[in-house]
C-alpha positions as CSV (number, residue, x, y, z in Angstrom):
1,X,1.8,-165.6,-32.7
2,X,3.3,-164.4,-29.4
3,X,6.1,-166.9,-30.0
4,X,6.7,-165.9,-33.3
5,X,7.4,-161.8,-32.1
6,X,9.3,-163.0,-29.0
7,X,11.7,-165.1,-31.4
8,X,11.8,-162.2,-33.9
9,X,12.8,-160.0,-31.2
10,X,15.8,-162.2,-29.9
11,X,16.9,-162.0,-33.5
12,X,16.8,-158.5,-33.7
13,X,18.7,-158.5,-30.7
14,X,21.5,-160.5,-31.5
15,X,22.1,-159.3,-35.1
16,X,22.5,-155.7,-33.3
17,X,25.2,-157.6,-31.0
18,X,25.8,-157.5,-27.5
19,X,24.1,-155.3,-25.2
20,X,26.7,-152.2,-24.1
21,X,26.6,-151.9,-20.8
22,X,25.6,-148.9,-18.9
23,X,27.1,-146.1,-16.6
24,X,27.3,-147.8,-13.7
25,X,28.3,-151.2,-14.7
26,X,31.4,-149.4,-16.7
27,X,32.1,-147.6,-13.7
28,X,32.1,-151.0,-11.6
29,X,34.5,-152.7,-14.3
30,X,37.3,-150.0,-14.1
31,X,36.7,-149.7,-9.8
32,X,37.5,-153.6,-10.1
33,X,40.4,-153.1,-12.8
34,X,41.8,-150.3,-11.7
35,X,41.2,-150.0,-7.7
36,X,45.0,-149.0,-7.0
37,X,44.2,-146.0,-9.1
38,X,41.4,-144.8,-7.5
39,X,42.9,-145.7,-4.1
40,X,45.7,-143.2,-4.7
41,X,43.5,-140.1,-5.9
42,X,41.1,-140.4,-3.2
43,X,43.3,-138.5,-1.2
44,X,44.1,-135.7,-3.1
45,X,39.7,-135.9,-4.1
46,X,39.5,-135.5,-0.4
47,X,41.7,-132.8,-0.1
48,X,40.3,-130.7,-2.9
49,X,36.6,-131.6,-1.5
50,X,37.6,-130.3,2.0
51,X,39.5,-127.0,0.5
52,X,38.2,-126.2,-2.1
53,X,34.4,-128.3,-2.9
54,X,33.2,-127.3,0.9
55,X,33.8,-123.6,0.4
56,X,32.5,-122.9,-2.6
57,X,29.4,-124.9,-1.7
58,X,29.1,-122.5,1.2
59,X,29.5,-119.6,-0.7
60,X,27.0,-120.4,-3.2
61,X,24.4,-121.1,-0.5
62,X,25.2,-118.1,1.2
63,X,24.9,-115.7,-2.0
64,X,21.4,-116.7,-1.6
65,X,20.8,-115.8,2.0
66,X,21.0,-111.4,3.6
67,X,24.3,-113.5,6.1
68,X,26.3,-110.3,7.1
69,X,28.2,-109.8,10.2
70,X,25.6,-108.9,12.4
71,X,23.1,-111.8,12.0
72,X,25.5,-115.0,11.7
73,X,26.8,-116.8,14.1
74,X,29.6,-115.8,16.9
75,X,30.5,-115.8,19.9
76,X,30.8,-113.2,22.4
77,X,33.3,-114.3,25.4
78,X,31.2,-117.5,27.2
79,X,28.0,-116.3,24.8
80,X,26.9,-118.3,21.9
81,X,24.6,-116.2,19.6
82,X,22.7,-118.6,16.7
83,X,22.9,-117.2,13.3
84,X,19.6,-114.9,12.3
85,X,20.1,-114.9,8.6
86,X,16.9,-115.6,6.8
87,X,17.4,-117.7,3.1
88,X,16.5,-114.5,0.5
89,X,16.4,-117.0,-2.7
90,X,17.9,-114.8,-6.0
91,X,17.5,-111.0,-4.4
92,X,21.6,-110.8,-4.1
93,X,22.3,-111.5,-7.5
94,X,19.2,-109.0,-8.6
95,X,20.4,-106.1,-6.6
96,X,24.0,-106.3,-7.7
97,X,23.4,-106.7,-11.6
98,X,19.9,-104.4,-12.1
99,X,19.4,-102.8,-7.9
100,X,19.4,-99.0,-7.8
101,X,23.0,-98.9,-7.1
102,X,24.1,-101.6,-9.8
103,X,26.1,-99.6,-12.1
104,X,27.9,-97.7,-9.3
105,X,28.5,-101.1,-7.1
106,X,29.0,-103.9,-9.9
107,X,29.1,-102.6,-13.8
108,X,31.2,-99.7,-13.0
109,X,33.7,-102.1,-11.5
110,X,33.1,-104.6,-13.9
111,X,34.2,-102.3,-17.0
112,X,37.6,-101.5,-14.8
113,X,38.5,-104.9,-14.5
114,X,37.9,-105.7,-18.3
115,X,39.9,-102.7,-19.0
116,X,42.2,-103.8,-16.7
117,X,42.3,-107.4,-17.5
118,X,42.5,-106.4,-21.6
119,X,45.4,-103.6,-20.7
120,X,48.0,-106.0,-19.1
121,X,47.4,-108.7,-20.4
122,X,48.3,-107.1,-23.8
123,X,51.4,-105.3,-22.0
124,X,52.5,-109.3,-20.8
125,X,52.9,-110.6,-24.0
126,X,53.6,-108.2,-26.4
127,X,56.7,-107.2,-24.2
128,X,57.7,-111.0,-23.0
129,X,57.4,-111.9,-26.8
130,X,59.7,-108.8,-27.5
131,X,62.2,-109.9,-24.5
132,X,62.0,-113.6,-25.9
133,X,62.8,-112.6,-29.5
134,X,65.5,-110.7,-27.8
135,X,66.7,-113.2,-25.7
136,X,66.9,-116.1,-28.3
137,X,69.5,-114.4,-30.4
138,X,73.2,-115.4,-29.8
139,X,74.0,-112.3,-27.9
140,X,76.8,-112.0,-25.3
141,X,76.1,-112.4,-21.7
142,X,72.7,-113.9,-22.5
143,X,72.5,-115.7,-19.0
144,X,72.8,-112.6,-17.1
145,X,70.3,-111.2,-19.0
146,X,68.2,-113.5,-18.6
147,X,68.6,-113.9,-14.6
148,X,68.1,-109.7,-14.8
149,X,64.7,-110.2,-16.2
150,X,63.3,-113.4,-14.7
151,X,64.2,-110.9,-10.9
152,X,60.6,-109.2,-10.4
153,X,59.2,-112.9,-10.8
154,X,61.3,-114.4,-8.2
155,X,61.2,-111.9,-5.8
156,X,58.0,-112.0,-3.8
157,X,54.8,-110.4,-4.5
158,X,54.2,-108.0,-1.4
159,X,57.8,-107.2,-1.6
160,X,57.9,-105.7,-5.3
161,X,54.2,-104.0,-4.6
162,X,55.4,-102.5,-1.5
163,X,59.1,-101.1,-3.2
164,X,57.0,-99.7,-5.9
165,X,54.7,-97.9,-3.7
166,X,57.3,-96.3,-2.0
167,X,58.5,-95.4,-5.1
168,X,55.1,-94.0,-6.7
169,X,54.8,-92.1,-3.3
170,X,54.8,-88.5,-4.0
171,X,58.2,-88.0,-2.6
172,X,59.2,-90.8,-4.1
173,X,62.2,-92.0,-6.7
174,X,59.9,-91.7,-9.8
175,X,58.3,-88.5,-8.8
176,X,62.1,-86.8,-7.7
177,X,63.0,-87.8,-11.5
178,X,60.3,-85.9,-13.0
179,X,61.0,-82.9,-10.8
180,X,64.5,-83.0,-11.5
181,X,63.5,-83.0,-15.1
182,X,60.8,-80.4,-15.0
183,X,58.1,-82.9,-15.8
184,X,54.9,-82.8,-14.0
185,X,54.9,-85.2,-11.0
186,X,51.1,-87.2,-10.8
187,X,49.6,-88.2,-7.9
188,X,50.0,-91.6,-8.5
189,X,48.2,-93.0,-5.4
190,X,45.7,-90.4,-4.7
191,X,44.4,-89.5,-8.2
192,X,41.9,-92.2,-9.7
193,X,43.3,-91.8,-13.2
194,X,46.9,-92.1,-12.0
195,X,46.0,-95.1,-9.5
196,X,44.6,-97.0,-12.9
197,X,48.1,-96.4,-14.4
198,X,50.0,-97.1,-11.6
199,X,48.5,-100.6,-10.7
200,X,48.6,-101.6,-14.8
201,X,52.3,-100.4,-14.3
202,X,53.3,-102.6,-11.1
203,X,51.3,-105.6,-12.7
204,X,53.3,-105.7,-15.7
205,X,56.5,-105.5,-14.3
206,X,55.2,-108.3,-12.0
207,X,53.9,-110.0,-15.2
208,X,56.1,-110.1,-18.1
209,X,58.8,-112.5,-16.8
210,X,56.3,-115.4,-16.6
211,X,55.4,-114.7,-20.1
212,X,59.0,-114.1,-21.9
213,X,60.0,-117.5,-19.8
214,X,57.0,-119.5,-21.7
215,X,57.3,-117.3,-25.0
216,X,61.2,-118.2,-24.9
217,X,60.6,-121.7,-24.4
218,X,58.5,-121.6,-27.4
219,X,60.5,-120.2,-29.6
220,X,63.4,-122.8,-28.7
221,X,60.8,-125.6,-29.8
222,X,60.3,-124.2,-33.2
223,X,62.6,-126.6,-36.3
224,X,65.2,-123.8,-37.1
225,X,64.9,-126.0,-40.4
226,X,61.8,-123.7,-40.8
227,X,63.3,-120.9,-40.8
228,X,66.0,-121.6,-43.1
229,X,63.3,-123.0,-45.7
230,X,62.2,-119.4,-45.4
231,X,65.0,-117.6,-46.0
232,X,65.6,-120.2,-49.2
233,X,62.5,-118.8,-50.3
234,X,63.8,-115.7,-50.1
235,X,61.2,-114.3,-47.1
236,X,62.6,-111.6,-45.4
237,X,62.6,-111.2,-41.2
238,X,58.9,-109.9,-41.3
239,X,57.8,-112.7,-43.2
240,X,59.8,-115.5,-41.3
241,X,58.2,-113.6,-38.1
242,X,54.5,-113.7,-39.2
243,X,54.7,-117.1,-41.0
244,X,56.7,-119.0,-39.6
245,X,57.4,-117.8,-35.6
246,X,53.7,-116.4,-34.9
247,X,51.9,-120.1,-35.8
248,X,55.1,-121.9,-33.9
249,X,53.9,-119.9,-31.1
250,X,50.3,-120.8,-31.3
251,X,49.9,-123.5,-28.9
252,X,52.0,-121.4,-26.0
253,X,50.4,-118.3,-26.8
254,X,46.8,-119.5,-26.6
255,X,47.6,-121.0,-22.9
256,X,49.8,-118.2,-21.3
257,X,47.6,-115.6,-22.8
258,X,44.1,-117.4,-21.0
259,X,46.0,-118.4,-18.0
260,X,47.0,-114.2,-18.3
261,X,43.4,-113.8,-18.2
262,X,42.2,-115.8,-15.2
263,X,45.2,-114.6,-13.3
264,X,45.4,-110.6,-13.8
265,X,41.1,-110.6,-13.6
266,X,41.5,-112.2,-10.2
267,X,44.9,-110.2,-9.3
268,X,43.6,-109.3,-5.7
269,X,47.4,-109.3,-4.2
270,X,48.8,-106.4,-6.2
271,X,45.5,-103.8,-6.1
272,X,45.5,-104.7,-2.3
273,X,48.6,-104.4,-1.2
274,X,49.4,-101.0,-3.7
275,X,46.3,-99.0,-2.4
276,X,44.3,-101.3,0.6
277,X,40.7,-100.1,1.5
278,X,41.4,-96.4,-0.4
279,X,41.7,-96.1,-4.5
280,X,37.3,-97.1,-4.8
281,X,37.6,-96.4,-8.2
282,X,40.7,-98.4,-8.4
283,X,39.5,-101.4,-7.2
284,X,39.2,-104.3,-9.4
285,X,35.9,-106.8,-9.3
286,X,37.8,-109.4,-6.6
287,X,39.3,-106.7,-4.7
288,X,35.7,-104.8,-4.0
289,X,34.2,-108.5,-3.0
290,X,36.9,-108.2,-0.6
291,X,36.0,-105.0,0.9
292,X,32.0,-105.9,1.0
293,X,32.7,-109.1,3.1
294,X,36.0,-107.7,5.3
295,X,36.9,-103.8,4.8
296,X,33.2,-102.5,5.9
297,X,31.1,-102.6,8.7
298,X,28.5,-104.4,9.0
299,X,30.2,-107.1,6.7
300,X,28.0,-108.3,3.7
301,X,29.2,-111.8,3.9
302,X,26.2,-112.4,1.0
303,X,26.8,-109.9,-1.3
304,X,30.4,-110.7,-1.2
305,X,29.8,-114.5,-1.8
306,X,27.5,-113.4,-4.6
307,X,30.5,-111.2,-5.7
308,X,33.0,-114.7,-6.1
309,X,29.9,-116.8,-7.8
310,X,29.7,-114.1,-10.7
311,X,33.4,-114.2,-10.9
312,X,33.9,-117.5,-11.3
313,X,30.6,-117.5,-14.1
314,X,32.1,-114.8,-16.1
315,X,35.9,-117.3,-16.1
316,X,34.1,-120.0,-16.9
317,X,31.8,-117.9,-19.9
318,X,34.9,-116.7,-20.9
319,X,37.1,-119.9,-20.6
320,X,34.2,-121.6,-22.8
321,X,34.0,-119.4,-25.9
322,X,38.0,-118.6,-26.1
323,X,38.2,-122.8,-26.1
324,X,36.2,-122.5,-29.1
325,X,37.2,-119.8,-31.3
326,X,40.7,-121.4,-30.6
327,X,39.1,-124.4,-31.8
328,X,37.7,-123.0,-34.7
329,X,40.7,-121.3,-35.6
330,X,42.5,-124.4,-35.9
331,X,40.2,-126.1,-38.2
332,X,40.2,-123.0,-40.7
333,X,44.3,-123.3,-40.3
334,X,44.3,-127.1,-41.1
C-alpha cells in the first residue's frame, strides 16, 4: 500500500512538471548569469546605502527617541559628553498628530502646504501649457522667446528668491509701481496673508519653465496627421484642443504634474530663503521640520525626524493612489 501512494505521488508530480524553483535559487542563477551586472551597480547600491539608506534609517530611529540638542552626544573642547536620550517608542508621532498643541504645530501647517502644494502646482501647468501652445505655433523670433522664458529656470535658485525679495521689500520695485499708480502697496513680507501670496508668486515664476519645456516637448510628439483628421471632420480649435491635444498630453502631464507635487510640497529652498526663521504662518510642512531641529533652541532633533518620516508617508500615500486612479483612468479610456 505504502508503495502504491509513493508511486502515485511521483505521478502526480511529474504530470504537474518540473518543480519551479524558489527565491533564492532564481536569485543564484541570475548572480551566476549576470555577475558583471551586479558588479557594476554595487557601487552606485553603496553609494545610495551610505547617503541616502543610512540616514533615513537614523531618522526613523530617532523619531522614536526625546534626542534634542541637549541630551545627545557632543563635544565640549577636550570633553566628550555620551548621549542621554532615552528610546520614547510612538509618543513623537502621538503628540504631533493628536498632542495639545497638534493643530497649531502639525495640521495647521499641514492644510498650508496642501494649499500650497494644490495652488502652484495648478499655476505650473496651466500657464506652461499656455506658454507651450504659444510657443509651438510658427511665430517669428520663436528662439528668443523661448530662451526669455526658460531664464528663471536657468538662473539659480537663491539668486531669483533673493532678487524677488528685494523686490517684494516694501521699498521695493513692485511696491514703488503701485504707489506710483495709487494702488495699495501690501506688506508682502511682514503680513501673513501677503507672505502666502508672495511665496506662491516667486514659486511659479521659478516653476513654469520646467513645465512649458516638458508640455512643449509633448506637444511636438503628437502626429500633426491628428490634427488634420480633425479639422477634415470639421472640429473646430476647441475641439482639436480637448480631443485631440489634451489625451496627446496625457502621459507628460501625469508625470510633470506628480513630479510638480513631490517637488513644490518639499520646496524648502524658496520659503527659506524668501522669509528664513520669520513668516510662522508661512512656513510650509518641510520648512517648519527645519526650524524644530535647527532654528530653535533646544533643538528637537526627534520631533524634527518625526516631521521628515510623515513627509515622506504622506508622498508615498499620495504617489500610491494618483498611480492608480491614473491607472484606472486608462482602462476606462481604452
Amino acid at each position: 500500500m505504502t508503495v502504491a501512494v509513493e508511486t502515485t505521488a511521483a505521478d502526480s508530480r511529474r504530470d504537474r512538471g518540473p518543480q519551479r524553483p524558489g527565491p533564492l535559487e532564481r536569485l543564484k542563477r541570475s548572480y551566476q548569469k549576470y555577475w558583471y551586472a551586479y558588479a557594476m551597480i554595487l557601487p552606485v547600491v553603496v553609494v545610495l546605502g551610505v547617503l541616502v539608506g543610512y540616514p533615513l534609517a537614523r531618522g526613523l530611529y530617532l523619531t522614536l527617541t526625546d534626542a534634542n540638542s541637549l541630551n545627545s552626544a557632543r563635544t565640549i573642547g577636550v570633553n566628550h559628553i555620551d548621549a542621554t536620550y532615552q528610546f520614547i517608542g510612538l509618543d513623537n508621532y502621538a503628540d504631533i498628530l493628536w498632542g495639545p498643541t497638534a493643530y497649531d504645530r502639525f495640521w495647521s501647517h499641514f492644510v498650508w502646504t496642501v494649499v500650497w502644494t494644490v495652488l502652484c502646482v495648478a499655476l505650473h501647468y496651466f500657464i506652461g501649457l499656455g506658454l507651450a501652445l504659444l510657443l509651438n505655433q510658427k511665430l517669428r523670433g520663436r528662439t528668443v522667446y523661448r530662451l526669455l522664458l526658460i531664464l528663471p529656470w536657468a538662473v539659480p535658485t537663491f539668486v531669483t528668491v533673493f532678487s524677488w525679495r528685494i523686490m517684494l521689500a516694501d521699498s521695493g520695485l513692485i511696491n514703488s509701481m503701485l504707489g506710483s499708480l495709487h494702488l495699495p502697496q501690501p506688506q508682502w513680507l511682514e503680513d501673513t496673508t501677503f507672505q502666502r501670496a508672495a511665496a506662491i508668486l516667486v514659486n511659479t515664476w521659478c516653476g513654469v519653465p520646467f513645465m512649458m519645456v516638458s508640455l512643449l516637448g509633448g506637444l511636438q510628439s503628437i502626429d500633426s496627421a491628428l490634427y488634420e483628421a480633425a479639422e477634415m471632420d470639421g472640429a473646430n480649435a476647441w475641439q482639436r484642443f480637448r480631443h485631440v491635444t489634451l489625451p496627446g498630453l496625457r502621459s507628460v502631464s501625469s508625470t510633470v504634474v506628480l513630479l510638480g507635487v513631490i517637488w513644490t510640497f518639499n520646496q524648502f529652498t524658496i520659503i527659506f530663503l524668501l522669509f528664513g526663521n520669520s513668516a510662522p504662518d508661512a512656513q510650509i510642512l518641510v520648512t517648519w521640520a527645519y526650524q524644530l531641529g535647527f532654528g530653535q533652541q533646544p533643538r528637537d532633533y526627534a520631533q524634527s525626524a518625526a516631521y521628515g518620516v510623515l513627509l515622506l508617508s504622506i508622498l508615498i500615500v499620495f504617489t500610491s493612489v494618483y498611480r492608480r486612479w491614473l491607472a484606472r483612468n486608462e482602462q476606462i479610456a481604452v
